[in-house]
Backbone of each chain as ProteinMPNN parsed JSONL, in Angstrom:
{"seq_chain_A": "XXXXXXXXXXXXXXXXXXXXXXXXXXXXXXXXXXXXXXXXXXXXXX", "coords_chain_A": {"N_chain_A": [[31.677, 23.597, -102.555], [30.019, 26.051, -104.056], [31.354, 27.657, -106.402], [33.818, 26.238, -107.07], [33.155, 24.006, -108.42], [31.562, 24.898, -110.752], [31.57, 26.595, -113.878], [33.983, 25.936, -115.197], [37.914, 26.881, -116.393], [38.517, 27.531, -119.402], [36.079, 26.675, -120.471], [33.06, 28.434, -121.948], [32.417, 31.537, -121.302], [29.107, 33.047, -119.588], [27.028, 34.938, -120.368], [25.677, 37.974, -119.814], [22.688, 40.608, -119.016], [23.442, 43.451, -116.825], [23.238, 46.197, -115.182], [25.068, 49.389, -116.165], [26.761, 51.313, -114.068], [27.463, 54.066, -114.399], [26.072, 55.536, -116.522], [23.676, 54.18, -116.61], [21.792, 52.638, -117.948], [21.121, 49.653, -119.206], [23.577, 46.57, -119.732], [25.038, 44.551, -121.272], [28.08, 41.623, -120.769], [29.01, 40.544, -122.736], [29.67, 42.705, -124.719], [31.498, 43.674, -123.742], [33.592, 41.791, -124.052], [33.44, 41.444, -126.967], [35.177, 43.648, -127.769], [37.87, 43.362, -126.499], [39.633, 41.264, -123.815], [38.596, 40.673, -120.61], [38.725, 41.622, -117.097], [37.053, 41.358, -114.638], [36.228, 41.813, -111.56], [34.39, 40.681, -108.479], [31.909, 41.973, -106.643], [31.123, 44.117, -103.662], [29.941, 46.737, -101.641], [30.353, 46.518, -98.733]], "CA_chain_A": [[31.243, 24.956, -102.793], [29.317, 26.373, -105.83], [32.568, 27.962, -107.109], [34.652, 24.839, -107.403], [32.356, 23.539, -109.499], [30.971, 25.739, -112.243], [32.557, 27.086, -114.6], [35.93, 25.775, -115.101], [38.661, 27.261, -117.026], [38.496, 26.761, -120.783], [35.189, 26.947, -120.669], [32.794, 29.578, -122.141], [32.206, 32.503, -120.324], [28.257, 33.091, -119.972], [26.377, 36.433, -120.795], [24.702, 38.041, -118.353], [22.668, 41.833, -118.274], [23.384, 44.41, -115.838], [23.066, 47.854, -114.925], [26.014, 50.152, -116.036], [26.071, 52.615, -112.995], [27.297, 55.738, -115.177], [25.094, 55.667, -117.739], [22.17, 54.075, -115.988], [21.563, 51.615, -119.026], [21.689, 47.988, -119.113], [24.7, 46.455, -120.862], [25.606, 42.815, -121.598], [28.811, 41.7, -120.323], [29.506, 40.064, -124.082], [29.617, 44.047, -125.165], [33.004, 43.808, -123.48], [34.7, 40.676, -124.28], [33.761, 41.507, -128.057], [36.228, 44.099, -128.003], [38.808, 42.858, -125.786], [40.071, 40.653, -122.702], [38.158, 41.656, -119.617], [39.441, 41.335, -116.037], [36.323, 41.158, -113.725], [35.719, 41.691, -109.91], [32.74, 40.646, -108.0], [32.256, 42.557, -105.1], [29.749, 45.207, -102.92], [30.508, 48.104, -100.131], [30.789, 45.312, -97.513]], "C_chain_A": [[30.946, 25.154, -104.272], [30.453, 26.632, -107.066], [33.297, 27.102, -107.62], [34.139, 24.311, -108.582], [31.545, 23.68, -111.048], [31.647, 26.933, -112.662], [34.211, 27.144, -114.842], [36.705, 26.433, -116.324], [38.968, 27.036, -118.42], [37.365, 26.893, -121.657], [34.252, 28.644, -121.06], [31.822, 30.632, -121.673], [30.509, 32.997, -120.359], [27.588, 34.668, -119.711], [25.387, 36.687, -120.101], [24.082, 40.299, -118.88], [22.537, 42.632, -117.33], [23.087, 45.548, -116.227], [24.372, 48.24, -114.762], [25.53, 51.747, -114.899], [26.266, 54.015, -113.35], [26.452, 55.754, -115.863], [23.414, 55.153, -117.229], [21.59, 53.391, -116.83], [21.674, 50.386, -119.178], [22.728, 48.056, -120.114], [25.298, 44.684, -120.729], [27.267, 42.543, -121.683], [30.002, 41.298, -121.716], [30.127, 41.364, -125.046], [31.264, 44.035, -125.073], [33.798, 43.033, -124.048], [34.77, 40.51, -126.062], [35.095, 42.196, -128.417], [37.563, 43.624, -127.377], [38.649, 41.98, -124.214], [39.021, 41.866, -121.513], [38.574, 40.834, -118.102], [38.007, 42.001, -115.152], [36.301, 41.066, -112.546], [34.751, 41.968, -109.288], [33.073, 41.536, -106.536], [30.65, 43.851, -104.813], [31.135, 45.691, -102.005], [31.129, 47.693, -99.299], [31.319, 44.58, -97.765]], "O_chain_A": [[31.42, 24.644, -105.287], [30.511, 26.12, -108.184], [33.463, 27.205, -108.835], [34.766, 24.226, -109.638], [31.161, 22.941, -111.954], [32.112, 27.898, -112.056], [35.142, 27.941, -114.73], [36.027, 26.517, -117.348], [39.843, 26.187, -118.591], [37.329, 27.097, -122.87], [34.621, 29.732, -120.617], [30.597, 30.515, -121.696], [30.376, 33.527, -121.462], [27.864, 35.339, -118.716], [24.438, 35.97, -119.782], [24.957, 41.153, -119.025], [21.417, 42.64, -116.82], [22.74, 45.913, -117.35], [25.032, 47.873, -113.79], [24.668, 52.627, -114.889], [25.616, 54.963, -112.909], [25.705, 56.533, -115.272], [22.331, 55.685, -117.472], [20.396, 53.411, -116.529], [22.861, 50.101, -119.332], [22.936, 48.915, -120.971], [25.948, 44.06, -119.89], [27.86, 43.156, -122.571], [31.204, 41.55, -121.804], [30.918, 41.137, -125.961], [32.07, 44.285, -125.969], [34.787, 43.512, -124.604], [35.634, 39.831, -126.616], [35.964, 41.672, -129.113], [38.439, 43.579, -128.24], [37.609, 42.083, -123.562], [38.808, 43.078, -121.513], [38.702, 39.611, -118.043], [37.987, 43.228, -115.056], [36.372, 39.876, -112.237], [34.168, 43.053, -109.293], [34.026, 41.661, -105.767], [29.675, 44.194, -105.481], [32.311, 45.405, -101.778], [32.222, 48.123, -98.933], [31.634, 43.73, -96.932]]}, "seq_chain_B": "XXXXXXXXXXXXXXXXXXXXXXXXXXXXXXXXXXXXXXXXXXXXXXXXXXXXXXXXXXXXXXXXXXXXXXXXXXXXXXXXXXXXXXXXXXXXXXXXXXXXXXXXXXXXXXXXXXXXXXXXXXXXXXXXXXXXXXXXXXXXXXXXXXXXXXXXXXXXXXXXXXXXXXX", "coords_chain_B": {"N_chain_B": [[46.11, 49.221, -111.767], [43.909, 49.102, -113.677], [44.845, 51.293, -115.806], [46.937, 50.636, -116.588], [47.044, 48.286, -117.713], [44.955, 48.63, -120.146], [45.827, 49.703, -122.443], [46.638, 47.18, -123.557], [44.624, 45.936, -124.195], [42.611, 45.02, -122.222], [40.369, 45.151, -120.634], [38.823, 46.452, -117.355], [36.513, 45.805, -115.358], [33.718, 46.058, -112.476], [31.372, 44.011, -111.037], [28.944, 44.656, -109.331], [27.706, 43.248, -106.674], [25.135, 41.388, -104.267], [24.937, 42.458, -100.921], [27.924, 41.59, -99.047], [28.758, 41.285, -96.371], [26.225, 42.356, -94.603], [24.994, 45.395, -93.147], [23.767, 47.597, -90.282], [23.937, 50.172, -91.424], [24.608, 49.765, -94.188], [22.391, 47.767, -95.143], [21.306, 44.762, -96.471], [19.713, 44.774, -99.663], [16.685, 45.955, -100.39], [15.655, 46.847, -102.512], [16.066, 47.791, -105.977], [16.448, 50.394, -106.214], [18.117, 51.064, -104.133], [20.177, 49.042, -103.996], [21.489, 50.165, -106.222], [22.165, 52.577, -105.106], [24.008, 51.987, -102.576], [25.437, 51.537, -104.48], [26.622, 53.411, -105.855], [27.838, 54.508, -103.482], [29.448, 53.342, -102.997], [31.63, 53.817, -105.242], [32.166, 56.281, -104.859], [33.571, 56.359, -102.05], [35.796, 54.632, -102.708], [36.944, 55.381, -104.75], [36.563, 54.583, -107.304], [37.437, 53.695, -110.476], [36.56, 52.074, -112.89], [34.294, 50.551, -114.945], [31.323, 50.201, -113.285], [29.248, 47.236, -113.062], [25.859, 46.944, -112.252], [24.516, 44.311, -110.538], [21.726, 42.485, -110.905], [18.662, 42.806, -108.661], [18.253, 39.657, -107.778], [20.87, 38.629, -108.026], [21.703, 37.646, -110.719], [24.054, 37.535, -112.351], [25.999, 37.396, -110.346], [25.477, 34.557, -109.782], [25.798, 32.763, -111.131], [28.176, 32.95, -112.236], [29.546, 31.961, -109.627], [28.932, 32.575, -107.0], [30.806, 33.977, -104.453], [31.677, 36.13, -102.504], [34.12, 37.963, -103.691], [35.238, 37.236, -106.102], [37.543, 36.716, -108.482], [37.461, 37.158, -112.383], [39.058, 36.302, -115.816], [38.141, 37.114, -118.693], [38.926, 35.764, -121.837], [38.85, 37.572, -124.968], [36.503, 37.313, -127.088], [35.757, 35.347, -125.23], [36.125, 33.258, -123.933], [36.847, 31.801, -120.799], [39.839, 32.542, -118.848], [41.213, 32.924, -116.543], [40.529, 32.513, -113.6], [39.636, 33.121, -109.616], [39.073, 32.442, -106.508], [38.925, 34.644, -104.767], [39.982, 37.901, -104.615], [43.232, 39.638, -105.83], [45.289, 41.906, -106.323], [48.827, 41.451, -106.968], [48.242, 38.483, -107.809], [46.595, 38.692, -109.725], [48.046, 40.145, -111.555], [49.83, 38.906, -112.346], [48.493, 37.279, -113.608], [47.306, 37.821, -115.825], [49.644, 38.645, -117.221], [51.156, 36.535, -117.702], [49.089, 35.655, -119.926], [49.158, 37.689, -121.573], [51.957, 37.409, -122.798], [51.556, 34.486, -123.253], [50.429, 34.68, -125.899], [52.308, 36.342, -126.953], [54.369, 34.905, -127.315], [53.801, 32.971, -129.157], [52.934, 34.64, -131.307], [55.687, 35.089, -132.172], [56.124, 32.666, -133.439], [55.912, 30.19, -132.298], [53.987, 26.995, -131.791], [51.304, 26.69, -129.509], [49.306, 25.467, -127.278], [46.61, 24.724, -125.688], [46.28, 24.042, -122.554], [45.229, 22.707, -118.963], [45.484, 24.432, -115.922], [45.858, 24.701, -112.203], [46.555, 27.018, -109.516], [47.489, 27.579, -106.047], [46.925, 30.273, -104.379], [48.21, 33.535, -102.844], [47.065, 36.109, -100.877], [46.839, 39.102, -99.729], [46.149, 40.203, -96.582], [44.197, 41.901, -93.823], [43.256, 41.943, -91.019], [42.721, 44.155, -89.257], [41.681, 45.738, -90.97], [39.717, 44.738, -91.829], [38.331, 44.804, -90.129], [37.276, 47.005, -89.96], [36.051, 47.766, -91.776], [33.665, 45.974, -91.372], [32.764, 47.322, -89.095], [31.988, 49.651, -90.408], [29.846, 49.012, -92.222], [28.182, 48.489, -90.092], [26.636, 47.501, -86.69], [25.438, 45.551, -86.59], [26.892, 43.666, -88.786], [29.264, 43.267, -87.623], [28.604, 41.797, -85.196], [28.011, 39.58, -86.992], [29.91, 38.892, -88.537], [31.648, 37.678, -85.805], [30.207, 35.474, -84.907], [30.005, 33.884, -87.001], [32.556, 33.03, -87.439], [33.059, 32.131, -84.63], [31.448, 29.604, -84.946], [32.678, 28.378, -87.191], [35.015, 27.678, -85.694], [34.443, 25.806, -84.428], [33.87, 23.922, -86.39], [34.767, 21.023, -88.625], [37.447, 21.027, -90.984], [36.224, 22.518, -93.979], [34.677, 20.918, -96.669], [36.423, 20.891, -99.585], [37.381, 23.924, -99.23], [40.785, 25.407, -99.092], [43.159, 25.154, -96.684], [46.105, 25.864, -95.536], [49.203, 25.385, -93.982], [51.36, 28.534, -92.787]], "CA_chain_B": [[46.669, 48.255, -112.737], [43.224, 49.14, -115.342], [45.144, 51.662, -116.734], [48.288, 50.4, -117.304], [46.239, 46.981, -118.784], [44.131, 49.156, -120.873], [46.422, 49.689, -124.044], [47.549, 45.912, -124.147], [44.025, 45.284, -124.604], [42.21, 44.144, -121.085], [39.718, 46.321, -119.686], [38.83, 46.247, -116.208], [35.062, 46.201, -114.587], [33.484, 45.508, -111.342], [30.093, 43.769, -110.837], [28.5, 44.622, -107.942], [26.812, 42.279, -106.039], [24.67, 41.24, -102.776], [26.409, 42.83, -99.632], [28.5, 40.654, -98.458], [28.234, 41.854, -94.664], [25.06, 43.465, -94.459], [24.683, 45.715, -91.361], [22.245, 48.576, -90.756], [24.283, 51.443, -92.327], [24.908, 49.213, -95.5], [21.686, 46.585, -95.224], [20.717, 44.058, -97.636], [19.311, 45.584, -100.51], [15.717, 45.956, -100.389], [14.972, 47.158, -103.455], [17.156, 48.145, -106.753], [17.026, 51.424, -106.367], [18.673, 50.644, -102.483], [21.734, 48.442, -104.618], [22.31, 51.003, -107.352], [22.999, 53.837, -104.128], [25.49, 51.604, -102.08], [26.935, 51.054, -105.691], [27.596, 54.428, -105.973], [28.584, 54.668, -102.637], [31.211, 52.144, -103.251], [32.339, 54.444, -106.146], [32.698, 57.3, -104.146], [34.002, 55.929, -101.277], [37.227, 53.413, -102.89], [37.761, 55.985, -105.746], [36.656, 53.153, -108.141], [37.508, 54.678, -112.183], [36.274, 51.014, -113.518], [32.921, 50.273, -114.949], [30.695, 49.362, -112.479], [28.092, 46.63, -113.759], [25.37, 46.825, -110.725], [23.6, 42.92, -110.452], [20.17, 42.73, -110.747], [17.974, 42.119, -107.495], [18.189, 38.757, -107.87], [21.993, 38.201, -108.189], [21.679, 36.596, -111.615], [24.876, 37.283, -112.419], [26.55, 36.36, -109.311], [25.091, 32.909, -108.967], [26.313, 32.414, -112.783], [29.931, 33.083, -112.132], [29.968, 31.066, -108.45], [28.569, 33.482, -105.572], [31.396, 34.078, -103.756], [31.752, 37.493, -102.291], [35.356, 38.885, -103.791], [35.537, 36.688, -106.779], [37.958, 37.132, -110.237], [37.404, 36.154, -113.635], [39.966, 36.675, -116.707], [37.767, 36.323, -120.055], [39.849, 36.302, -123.385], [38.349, 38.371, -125.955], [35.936, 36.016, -127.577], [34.456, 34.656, -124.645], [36.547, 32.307, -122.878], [37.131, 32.32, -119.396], [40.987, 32.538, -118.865], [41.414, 32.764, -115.434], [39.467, 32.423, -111.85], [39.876, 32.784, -108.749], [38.124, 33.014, -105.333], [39.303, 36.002, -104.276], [40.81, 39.29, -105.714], [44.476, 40.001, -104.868], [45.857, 42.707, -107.428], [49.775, 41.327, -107.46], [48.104, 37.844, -108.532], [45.503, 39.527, -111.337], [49.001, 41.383, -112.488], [50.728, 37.49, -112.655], [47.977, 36.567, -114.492], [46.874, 38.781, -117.311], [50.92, 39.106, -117.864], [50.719, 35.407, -118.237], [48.25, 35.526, -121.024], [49.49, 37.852, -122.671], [53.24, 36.482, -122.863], [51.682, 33.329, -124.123], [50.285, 35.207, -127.012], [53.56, 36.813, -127.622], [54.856, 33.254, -127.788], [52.713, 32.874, -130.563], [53.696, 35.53, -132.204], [57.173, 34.967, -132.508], [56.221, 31.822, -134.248], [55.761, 29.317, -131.339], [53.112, 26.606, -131.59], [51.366, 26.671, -128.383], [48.319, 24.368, -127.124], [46.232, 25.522, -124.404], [45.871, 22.914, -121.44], [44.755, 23.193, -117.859], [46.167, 24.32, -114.713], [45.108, 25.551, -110.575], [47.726, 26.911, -108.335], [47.162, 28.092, -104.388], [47.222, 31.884, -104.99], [47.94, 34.04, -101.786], [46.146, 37.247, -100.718], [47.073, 40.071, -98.306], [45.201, 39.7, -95.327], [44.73, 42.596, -93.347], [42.116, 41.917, -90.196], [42.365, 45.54, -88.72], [40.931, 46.733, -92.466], [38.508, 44.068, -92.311], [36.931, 45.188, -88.813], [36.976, 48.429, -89.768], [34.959, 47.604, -92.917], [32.575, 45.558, -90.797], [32.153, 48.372, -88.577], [31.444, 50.709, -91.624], [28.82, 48.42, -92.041], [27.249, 48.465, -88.75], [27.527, 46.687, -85.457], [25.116, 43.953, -87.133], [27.641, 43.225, -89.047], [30.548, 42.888, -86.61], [28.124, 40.679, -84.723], [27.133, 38.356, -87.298], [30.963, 37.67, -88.848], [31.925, 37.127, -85.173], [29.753, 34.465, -84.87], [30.465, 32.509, -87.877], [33.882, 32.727, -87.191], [32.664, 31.295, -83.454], [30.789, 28.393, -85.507], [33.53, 27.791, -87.884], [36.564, 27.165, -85.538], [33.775, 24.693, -84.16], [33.609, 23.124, -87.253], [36.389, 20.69, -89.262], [37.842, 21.915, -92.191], [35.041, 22.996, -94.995], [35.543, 20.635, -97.995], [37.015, 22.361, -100.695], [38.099, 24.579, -98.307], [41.984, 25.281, -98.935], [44.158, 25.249, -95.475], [47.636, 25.736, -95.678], [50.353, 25.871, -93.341], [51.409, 29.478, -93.234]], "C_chain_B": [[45.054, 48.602, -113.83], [43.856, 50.392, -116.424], [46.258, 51.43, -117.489], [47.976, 48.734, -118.181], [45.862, 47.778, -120.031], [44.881, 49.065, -122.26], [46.869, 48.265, -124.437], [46.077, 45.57, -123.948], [42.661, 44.768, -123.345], [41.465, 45.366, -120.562], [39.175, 45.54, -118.678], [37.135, 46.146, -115.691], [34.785, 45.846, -113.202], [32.007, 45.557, -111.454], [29.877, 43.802, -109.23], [27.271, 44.052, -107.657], [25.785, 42.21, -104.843], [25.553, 41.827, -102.195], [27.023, 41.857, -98.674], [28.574, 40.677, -97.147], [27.64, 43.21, -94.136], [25.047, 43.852, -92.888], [23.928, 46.971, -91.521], [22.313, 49.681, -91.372], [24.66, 51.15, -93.872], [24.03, 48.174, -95.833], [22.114, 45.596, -96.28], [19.77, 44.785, -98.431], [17.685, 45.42, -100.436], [15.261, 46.034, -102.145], [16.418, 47.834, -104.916], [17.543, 49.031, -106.841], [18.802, 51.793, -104.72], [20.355, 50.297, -103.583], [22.557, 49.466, -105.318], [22.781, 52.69, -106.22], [24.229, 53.411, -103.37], [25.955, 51.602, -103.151], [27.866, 52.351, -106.014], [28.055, 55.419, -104.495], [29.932, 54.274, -102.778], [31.983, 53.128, -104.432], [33.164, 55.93, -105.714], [34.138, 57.084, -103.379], [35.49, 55.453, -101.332], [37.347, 54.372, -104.147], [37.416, 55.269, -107.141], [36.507, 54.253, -109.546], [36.586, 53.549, -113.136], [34.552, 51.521, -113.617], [32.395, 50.134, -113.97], [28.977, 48.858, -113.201], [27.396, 46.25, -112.323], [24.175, 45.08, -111.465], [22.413, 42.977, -110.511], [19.579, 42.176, -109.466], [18.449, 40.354, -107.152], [19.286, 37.776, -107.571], [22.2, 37.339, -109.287], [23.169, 36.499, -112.077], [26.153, 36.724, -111.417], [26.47, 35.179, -109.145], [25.844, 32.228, -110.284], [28.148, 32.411, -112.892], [30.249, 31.939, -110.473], [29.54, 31.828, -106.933], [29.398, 33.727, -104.374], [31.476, 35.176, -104.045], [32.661, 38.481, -103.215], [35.791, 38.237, -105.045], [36.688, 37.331, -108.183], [38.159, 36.561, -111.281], [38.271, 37.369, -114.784], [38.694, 36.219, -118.033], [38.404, 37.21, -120.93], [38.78, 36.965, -124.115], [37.655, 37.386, -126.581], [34.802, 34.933, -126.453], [34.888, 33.421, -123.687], [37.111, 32.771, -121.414], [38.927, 31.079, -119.125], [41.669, 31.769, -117.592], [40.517, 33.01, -114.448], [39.903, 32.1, -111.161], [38.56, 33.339, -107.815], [38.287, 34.264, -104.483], [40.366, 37.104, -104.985], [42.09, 39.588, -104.902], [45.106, 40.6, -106.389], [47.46, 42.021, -107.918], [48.68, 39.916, -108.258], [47.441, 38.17, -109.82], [46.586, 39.92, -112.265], [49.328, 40.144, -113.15], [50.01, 37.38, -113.639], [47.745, 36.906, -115.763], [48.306, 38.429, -117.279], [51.136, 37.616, -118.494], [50.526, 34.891, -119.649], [48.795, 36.222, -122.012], [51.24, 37.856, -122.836], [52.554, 35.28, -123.636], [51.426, 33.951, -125.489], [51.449, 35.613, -127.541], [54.656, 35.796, -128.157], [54.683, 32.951, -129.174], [52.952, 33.281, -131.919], [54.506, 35.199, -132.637], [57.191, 33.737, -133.26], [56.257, 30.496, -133.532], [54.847, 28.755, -131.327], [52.771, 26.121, -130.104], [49.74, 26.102, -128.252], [47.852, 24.633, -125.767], [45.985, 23.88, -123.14], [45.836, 24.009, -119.925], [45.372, 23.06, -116.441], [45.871, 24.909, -113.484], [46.586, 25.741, -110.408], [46.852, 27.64, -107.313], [47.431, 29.65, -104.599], [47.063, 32.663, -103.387], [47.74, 35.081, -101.601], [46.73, 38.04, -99.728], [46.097, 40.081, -97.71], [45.468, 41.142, -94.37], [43.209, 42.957, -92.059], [41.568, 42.861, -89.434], [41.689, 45.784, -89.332], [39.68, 45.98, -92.125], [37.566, 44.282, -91.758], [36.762, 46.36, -89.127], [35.864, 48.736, -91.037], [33.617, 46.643, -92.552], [31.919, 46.808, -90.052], [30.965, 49.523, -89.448], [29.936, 50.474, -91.954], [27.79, 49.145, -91.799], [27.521, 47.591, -88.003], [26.819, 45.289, -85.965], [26.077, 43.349, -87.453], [28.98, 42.723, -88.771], [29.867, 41.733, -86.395], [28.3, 39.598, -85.669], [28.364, 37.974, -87.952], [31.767, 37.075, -87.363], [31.433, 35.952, -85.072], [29.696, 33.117, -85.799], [31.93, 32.715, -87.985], [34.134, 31.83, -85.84], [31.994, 29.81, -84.192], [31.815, 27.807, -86.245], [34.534, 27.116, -87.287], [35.378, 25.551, -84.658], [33.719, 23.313, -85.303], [34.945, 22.037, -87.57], [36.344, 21.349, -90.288], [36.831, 21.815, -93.69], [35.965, 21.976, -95.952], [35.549, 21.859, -98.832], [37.621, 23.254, -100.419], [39.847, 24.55, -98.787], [42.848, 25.672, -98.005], [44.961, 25.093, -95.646], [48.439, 25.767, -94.794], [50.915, 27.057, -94.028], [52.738, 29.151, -94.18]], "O_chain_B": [[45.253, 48.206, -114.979], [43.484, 50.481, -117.594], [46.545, 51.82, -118.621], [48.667, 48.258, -119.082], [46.547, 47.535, -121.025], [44.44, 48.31, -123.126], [47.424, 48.098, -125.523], [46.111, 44.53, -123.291], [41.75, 44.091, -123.821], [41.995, 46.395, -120.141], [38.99, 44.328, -118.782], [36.74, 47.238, -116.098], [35.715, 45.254, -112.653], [31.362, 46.55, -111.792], [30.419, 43.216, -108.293], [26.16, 44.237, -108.153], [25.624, 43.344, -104.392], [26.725, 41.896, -102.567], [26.506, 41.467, -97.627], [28.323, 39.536, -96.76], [28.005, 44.283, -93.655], [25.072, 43.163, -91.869], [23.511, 47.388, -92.601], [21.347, 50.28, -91.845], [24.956, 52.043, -94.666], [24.451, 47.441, -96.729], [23.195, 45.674, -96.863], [18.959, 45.469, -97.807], [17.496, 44.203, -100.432], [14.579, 45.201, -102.74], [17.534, 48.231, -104.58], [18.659, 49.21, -107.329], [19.853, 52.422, -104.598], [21.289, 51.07, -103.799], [23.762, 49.688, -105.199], [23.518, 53.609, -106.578], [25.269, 54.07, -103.36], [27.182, 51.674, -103.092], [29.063, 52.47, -106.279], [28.449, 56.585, -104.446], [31.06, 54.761, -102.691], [33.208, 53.035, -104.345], [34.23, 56.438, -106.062], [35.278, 57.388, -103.728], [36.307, 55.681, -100.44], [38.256, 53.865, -104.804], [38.17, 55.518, -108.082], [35.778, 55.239, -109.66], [35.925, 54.019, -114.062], [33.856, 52.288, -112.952], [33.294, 49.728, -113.233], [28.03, 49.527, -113.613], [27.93, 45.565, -111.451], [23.443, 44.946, -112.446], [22.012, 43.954, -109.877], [19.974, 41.056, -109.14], [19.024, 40.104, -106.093], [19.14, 36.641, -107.117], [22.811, 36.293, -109.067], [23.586, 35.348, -112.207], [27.003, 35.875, -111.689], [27.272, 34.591, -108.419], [26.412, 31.139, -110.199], [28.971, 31.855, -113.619], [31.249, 31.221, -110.443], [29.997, 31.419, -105.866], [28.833, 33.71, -103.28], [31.433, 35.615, -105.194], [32.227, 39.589, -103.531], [36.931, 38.619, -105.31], [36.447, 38.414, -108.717], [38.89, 35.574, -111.366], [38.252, 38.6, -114.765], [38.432, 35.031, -118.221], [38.534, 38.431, -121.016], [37.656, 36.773, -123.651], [38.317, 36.351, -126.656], [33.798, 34.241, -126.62], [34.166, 32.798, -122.908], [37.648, 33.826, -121.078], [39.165, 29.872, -119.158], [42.29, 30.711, -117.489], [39.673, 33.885, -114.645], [40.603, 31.09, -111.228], [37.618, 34.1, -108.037], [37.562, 34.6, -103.546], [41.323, 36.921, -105.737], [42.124, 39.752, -103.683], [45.338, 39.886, -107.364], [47.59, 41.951, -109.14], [48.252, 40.259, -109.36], [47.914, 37.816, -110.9], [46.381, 40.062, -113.47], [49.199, 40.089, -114.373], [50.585, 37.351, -114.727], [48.034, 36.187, -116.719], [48.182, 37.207, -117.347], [51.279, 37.511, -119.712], [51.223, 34.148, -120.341], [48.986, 35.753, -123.134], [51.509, 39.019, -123.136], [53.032, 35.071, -124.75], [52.31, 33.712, -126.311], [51.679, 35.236, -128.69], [55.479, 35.871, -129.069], [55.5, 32.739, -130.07], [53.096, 32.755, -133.022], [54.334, 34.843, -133.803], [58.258, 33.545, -133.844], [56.676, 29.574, -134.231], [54.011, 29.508, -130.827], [53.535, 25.393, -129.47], [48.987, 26.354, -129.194], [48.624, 24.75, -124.815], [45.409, 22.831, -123.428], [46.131, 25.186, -119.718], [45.694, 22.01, -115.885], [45.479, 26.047, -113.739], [47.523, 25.076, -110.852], [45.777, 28.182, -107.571], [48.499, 29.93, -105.144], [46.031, 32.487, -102.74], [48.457, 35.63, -102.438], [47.16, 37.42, -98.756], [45.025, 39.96, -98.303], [46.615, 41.53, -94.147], [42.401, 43.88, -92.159], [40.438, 42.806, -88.949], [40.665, 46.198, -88.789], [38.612, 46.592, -92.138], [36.394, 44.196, -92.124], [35.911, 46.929, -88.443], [35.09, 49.686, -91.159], [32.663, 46.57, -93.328], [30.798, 47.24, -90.318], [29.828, 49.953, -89.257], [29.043, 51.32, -91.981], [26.99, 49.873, -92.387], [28.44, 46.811, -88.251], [27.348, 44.184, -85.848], [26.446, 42.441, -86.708], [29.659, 41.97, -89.469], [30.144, 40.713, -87.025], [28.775, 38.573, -85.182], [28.385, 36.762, -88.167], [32.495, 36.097, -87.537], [32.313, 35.094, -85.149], [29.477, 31.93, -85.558], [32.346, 32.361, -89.088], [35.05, 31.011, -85.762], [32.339, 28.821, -83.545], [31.965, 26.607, -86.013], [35.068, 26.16, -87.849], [35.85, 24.429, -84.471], [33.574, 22.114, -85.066], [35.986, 22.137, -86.921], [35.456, 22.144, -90.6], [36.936, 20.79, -94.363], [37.186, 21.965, -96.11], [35.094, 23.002, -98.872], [38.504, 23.627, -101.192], [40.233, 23.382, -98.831], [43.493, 26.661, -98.353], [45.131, 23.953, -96.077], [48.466, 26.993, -94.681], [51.078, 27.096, -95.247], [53.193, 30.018, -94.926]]}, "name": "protein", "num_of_chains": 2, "seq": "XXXXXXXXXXXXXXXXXXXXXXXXXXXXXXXXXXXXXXXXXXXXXXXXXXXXXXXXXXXXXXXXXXXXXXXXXXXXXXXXXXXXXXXXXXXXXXXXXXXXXXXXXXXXXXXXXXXXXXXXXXXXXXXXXXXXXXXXXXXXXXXXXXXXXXXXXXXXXXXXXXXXXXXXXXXXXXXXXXXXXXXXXXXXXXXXXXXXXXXXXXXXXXXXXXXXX"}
């Protein structure tokens, strides 16, 4: 599985932009981890 | 647990992704404006206070982290990725951040400490009433179509990589 395999632990975390859904603005996920530790969960509705 | 993280440093987000069991009251996203309404369905809906970072069409960030539905990633401040797992289970997330920052406090106190690498089997609450009832929510597509790969799977042997445990 894809997971197993990429991105292992140690390694550095890669920068990605999204769409913040309050603001309605893109925002780069690096925005966060400048200021502090971030604790991430992937997920949808379903 | 993001607010009681929050002052030691750890903020919380949620990327929202593909639908993990698309059915006709929750499809597959057609279009971005389609993603960014279930997203704030999902906000409604679960109460969610966290960021929510919505994926682009495409899932670029999903495929970049490992594309599994329920995934969690720990990155330290700086950019490293701490901790991961394949699935989200709040007591383990608590283990872990507390973890991290304990080793730091190690640190502190004047402790030379050397980062090396470690997995453990991490276990999840399981709760298969919730789960049909969140298929339903769906739609009946979506009942259908995890019955059936649950009908294909017990057909199958055990998925590499796959982790089976005796309960």
């Amino acid at each position: 599985m894809d997971f197993r395999t990429v991105l292992p632990v140690g390694s550095s975390a890669p920068d990605f932009e999204a769409t913040l859904l309050e603001a309605g603005e893109p925002v780069k996920l690096s925005e966060y981890w400048k200021k502090s530790d971030v604790l991430i969960e992937f997920g949808s509705f379903t | 647990m993001a607010r009681e993280f929050a002052p030691k440093g750890v903020e919380f987000v949620f990327l929202y992704t593909r639908e993990a069991h698309p059915g006709e009251n929750y499809p597959a996203h057609g279009s971005f404006e389609q993603k960014l309404a279930h997203a704030r369905a999902f906000r409604a809906e679960f109460k969610v206070e966290r960021p929510i970072l919505v994926d682009d069409l495409t899932g670029t960030a999903h495929k970049l982290y490992g594309s599994l539905p329920n995934m969690t990633y720990l990155i330290g401040r700086g950019g490293r990725v701490l901790f991961r797992a394949d699935w989200t289970d709040p007591p383990t997330i608590e283990y872990a951040i507390n973890y991290v920052l304990n080793s730091r406090s190690r640190r502190r106190d004047g402790l030379r400490l050397a980062p090396f690498y470690a997995e453990f089997v991490g276990y999840r609450w399981n709760d298969p009433a919730k789960f049909q009832e969140g298929l339903a929510r769906a739609g009946q597509q979506a009942v259908n179509d995890f019955s059936q790969a649950v009908e294909k799977r017990s057909k199958q042997s055990i998925r590499p990589g796959r982790i089976e445990l005796p309960e």
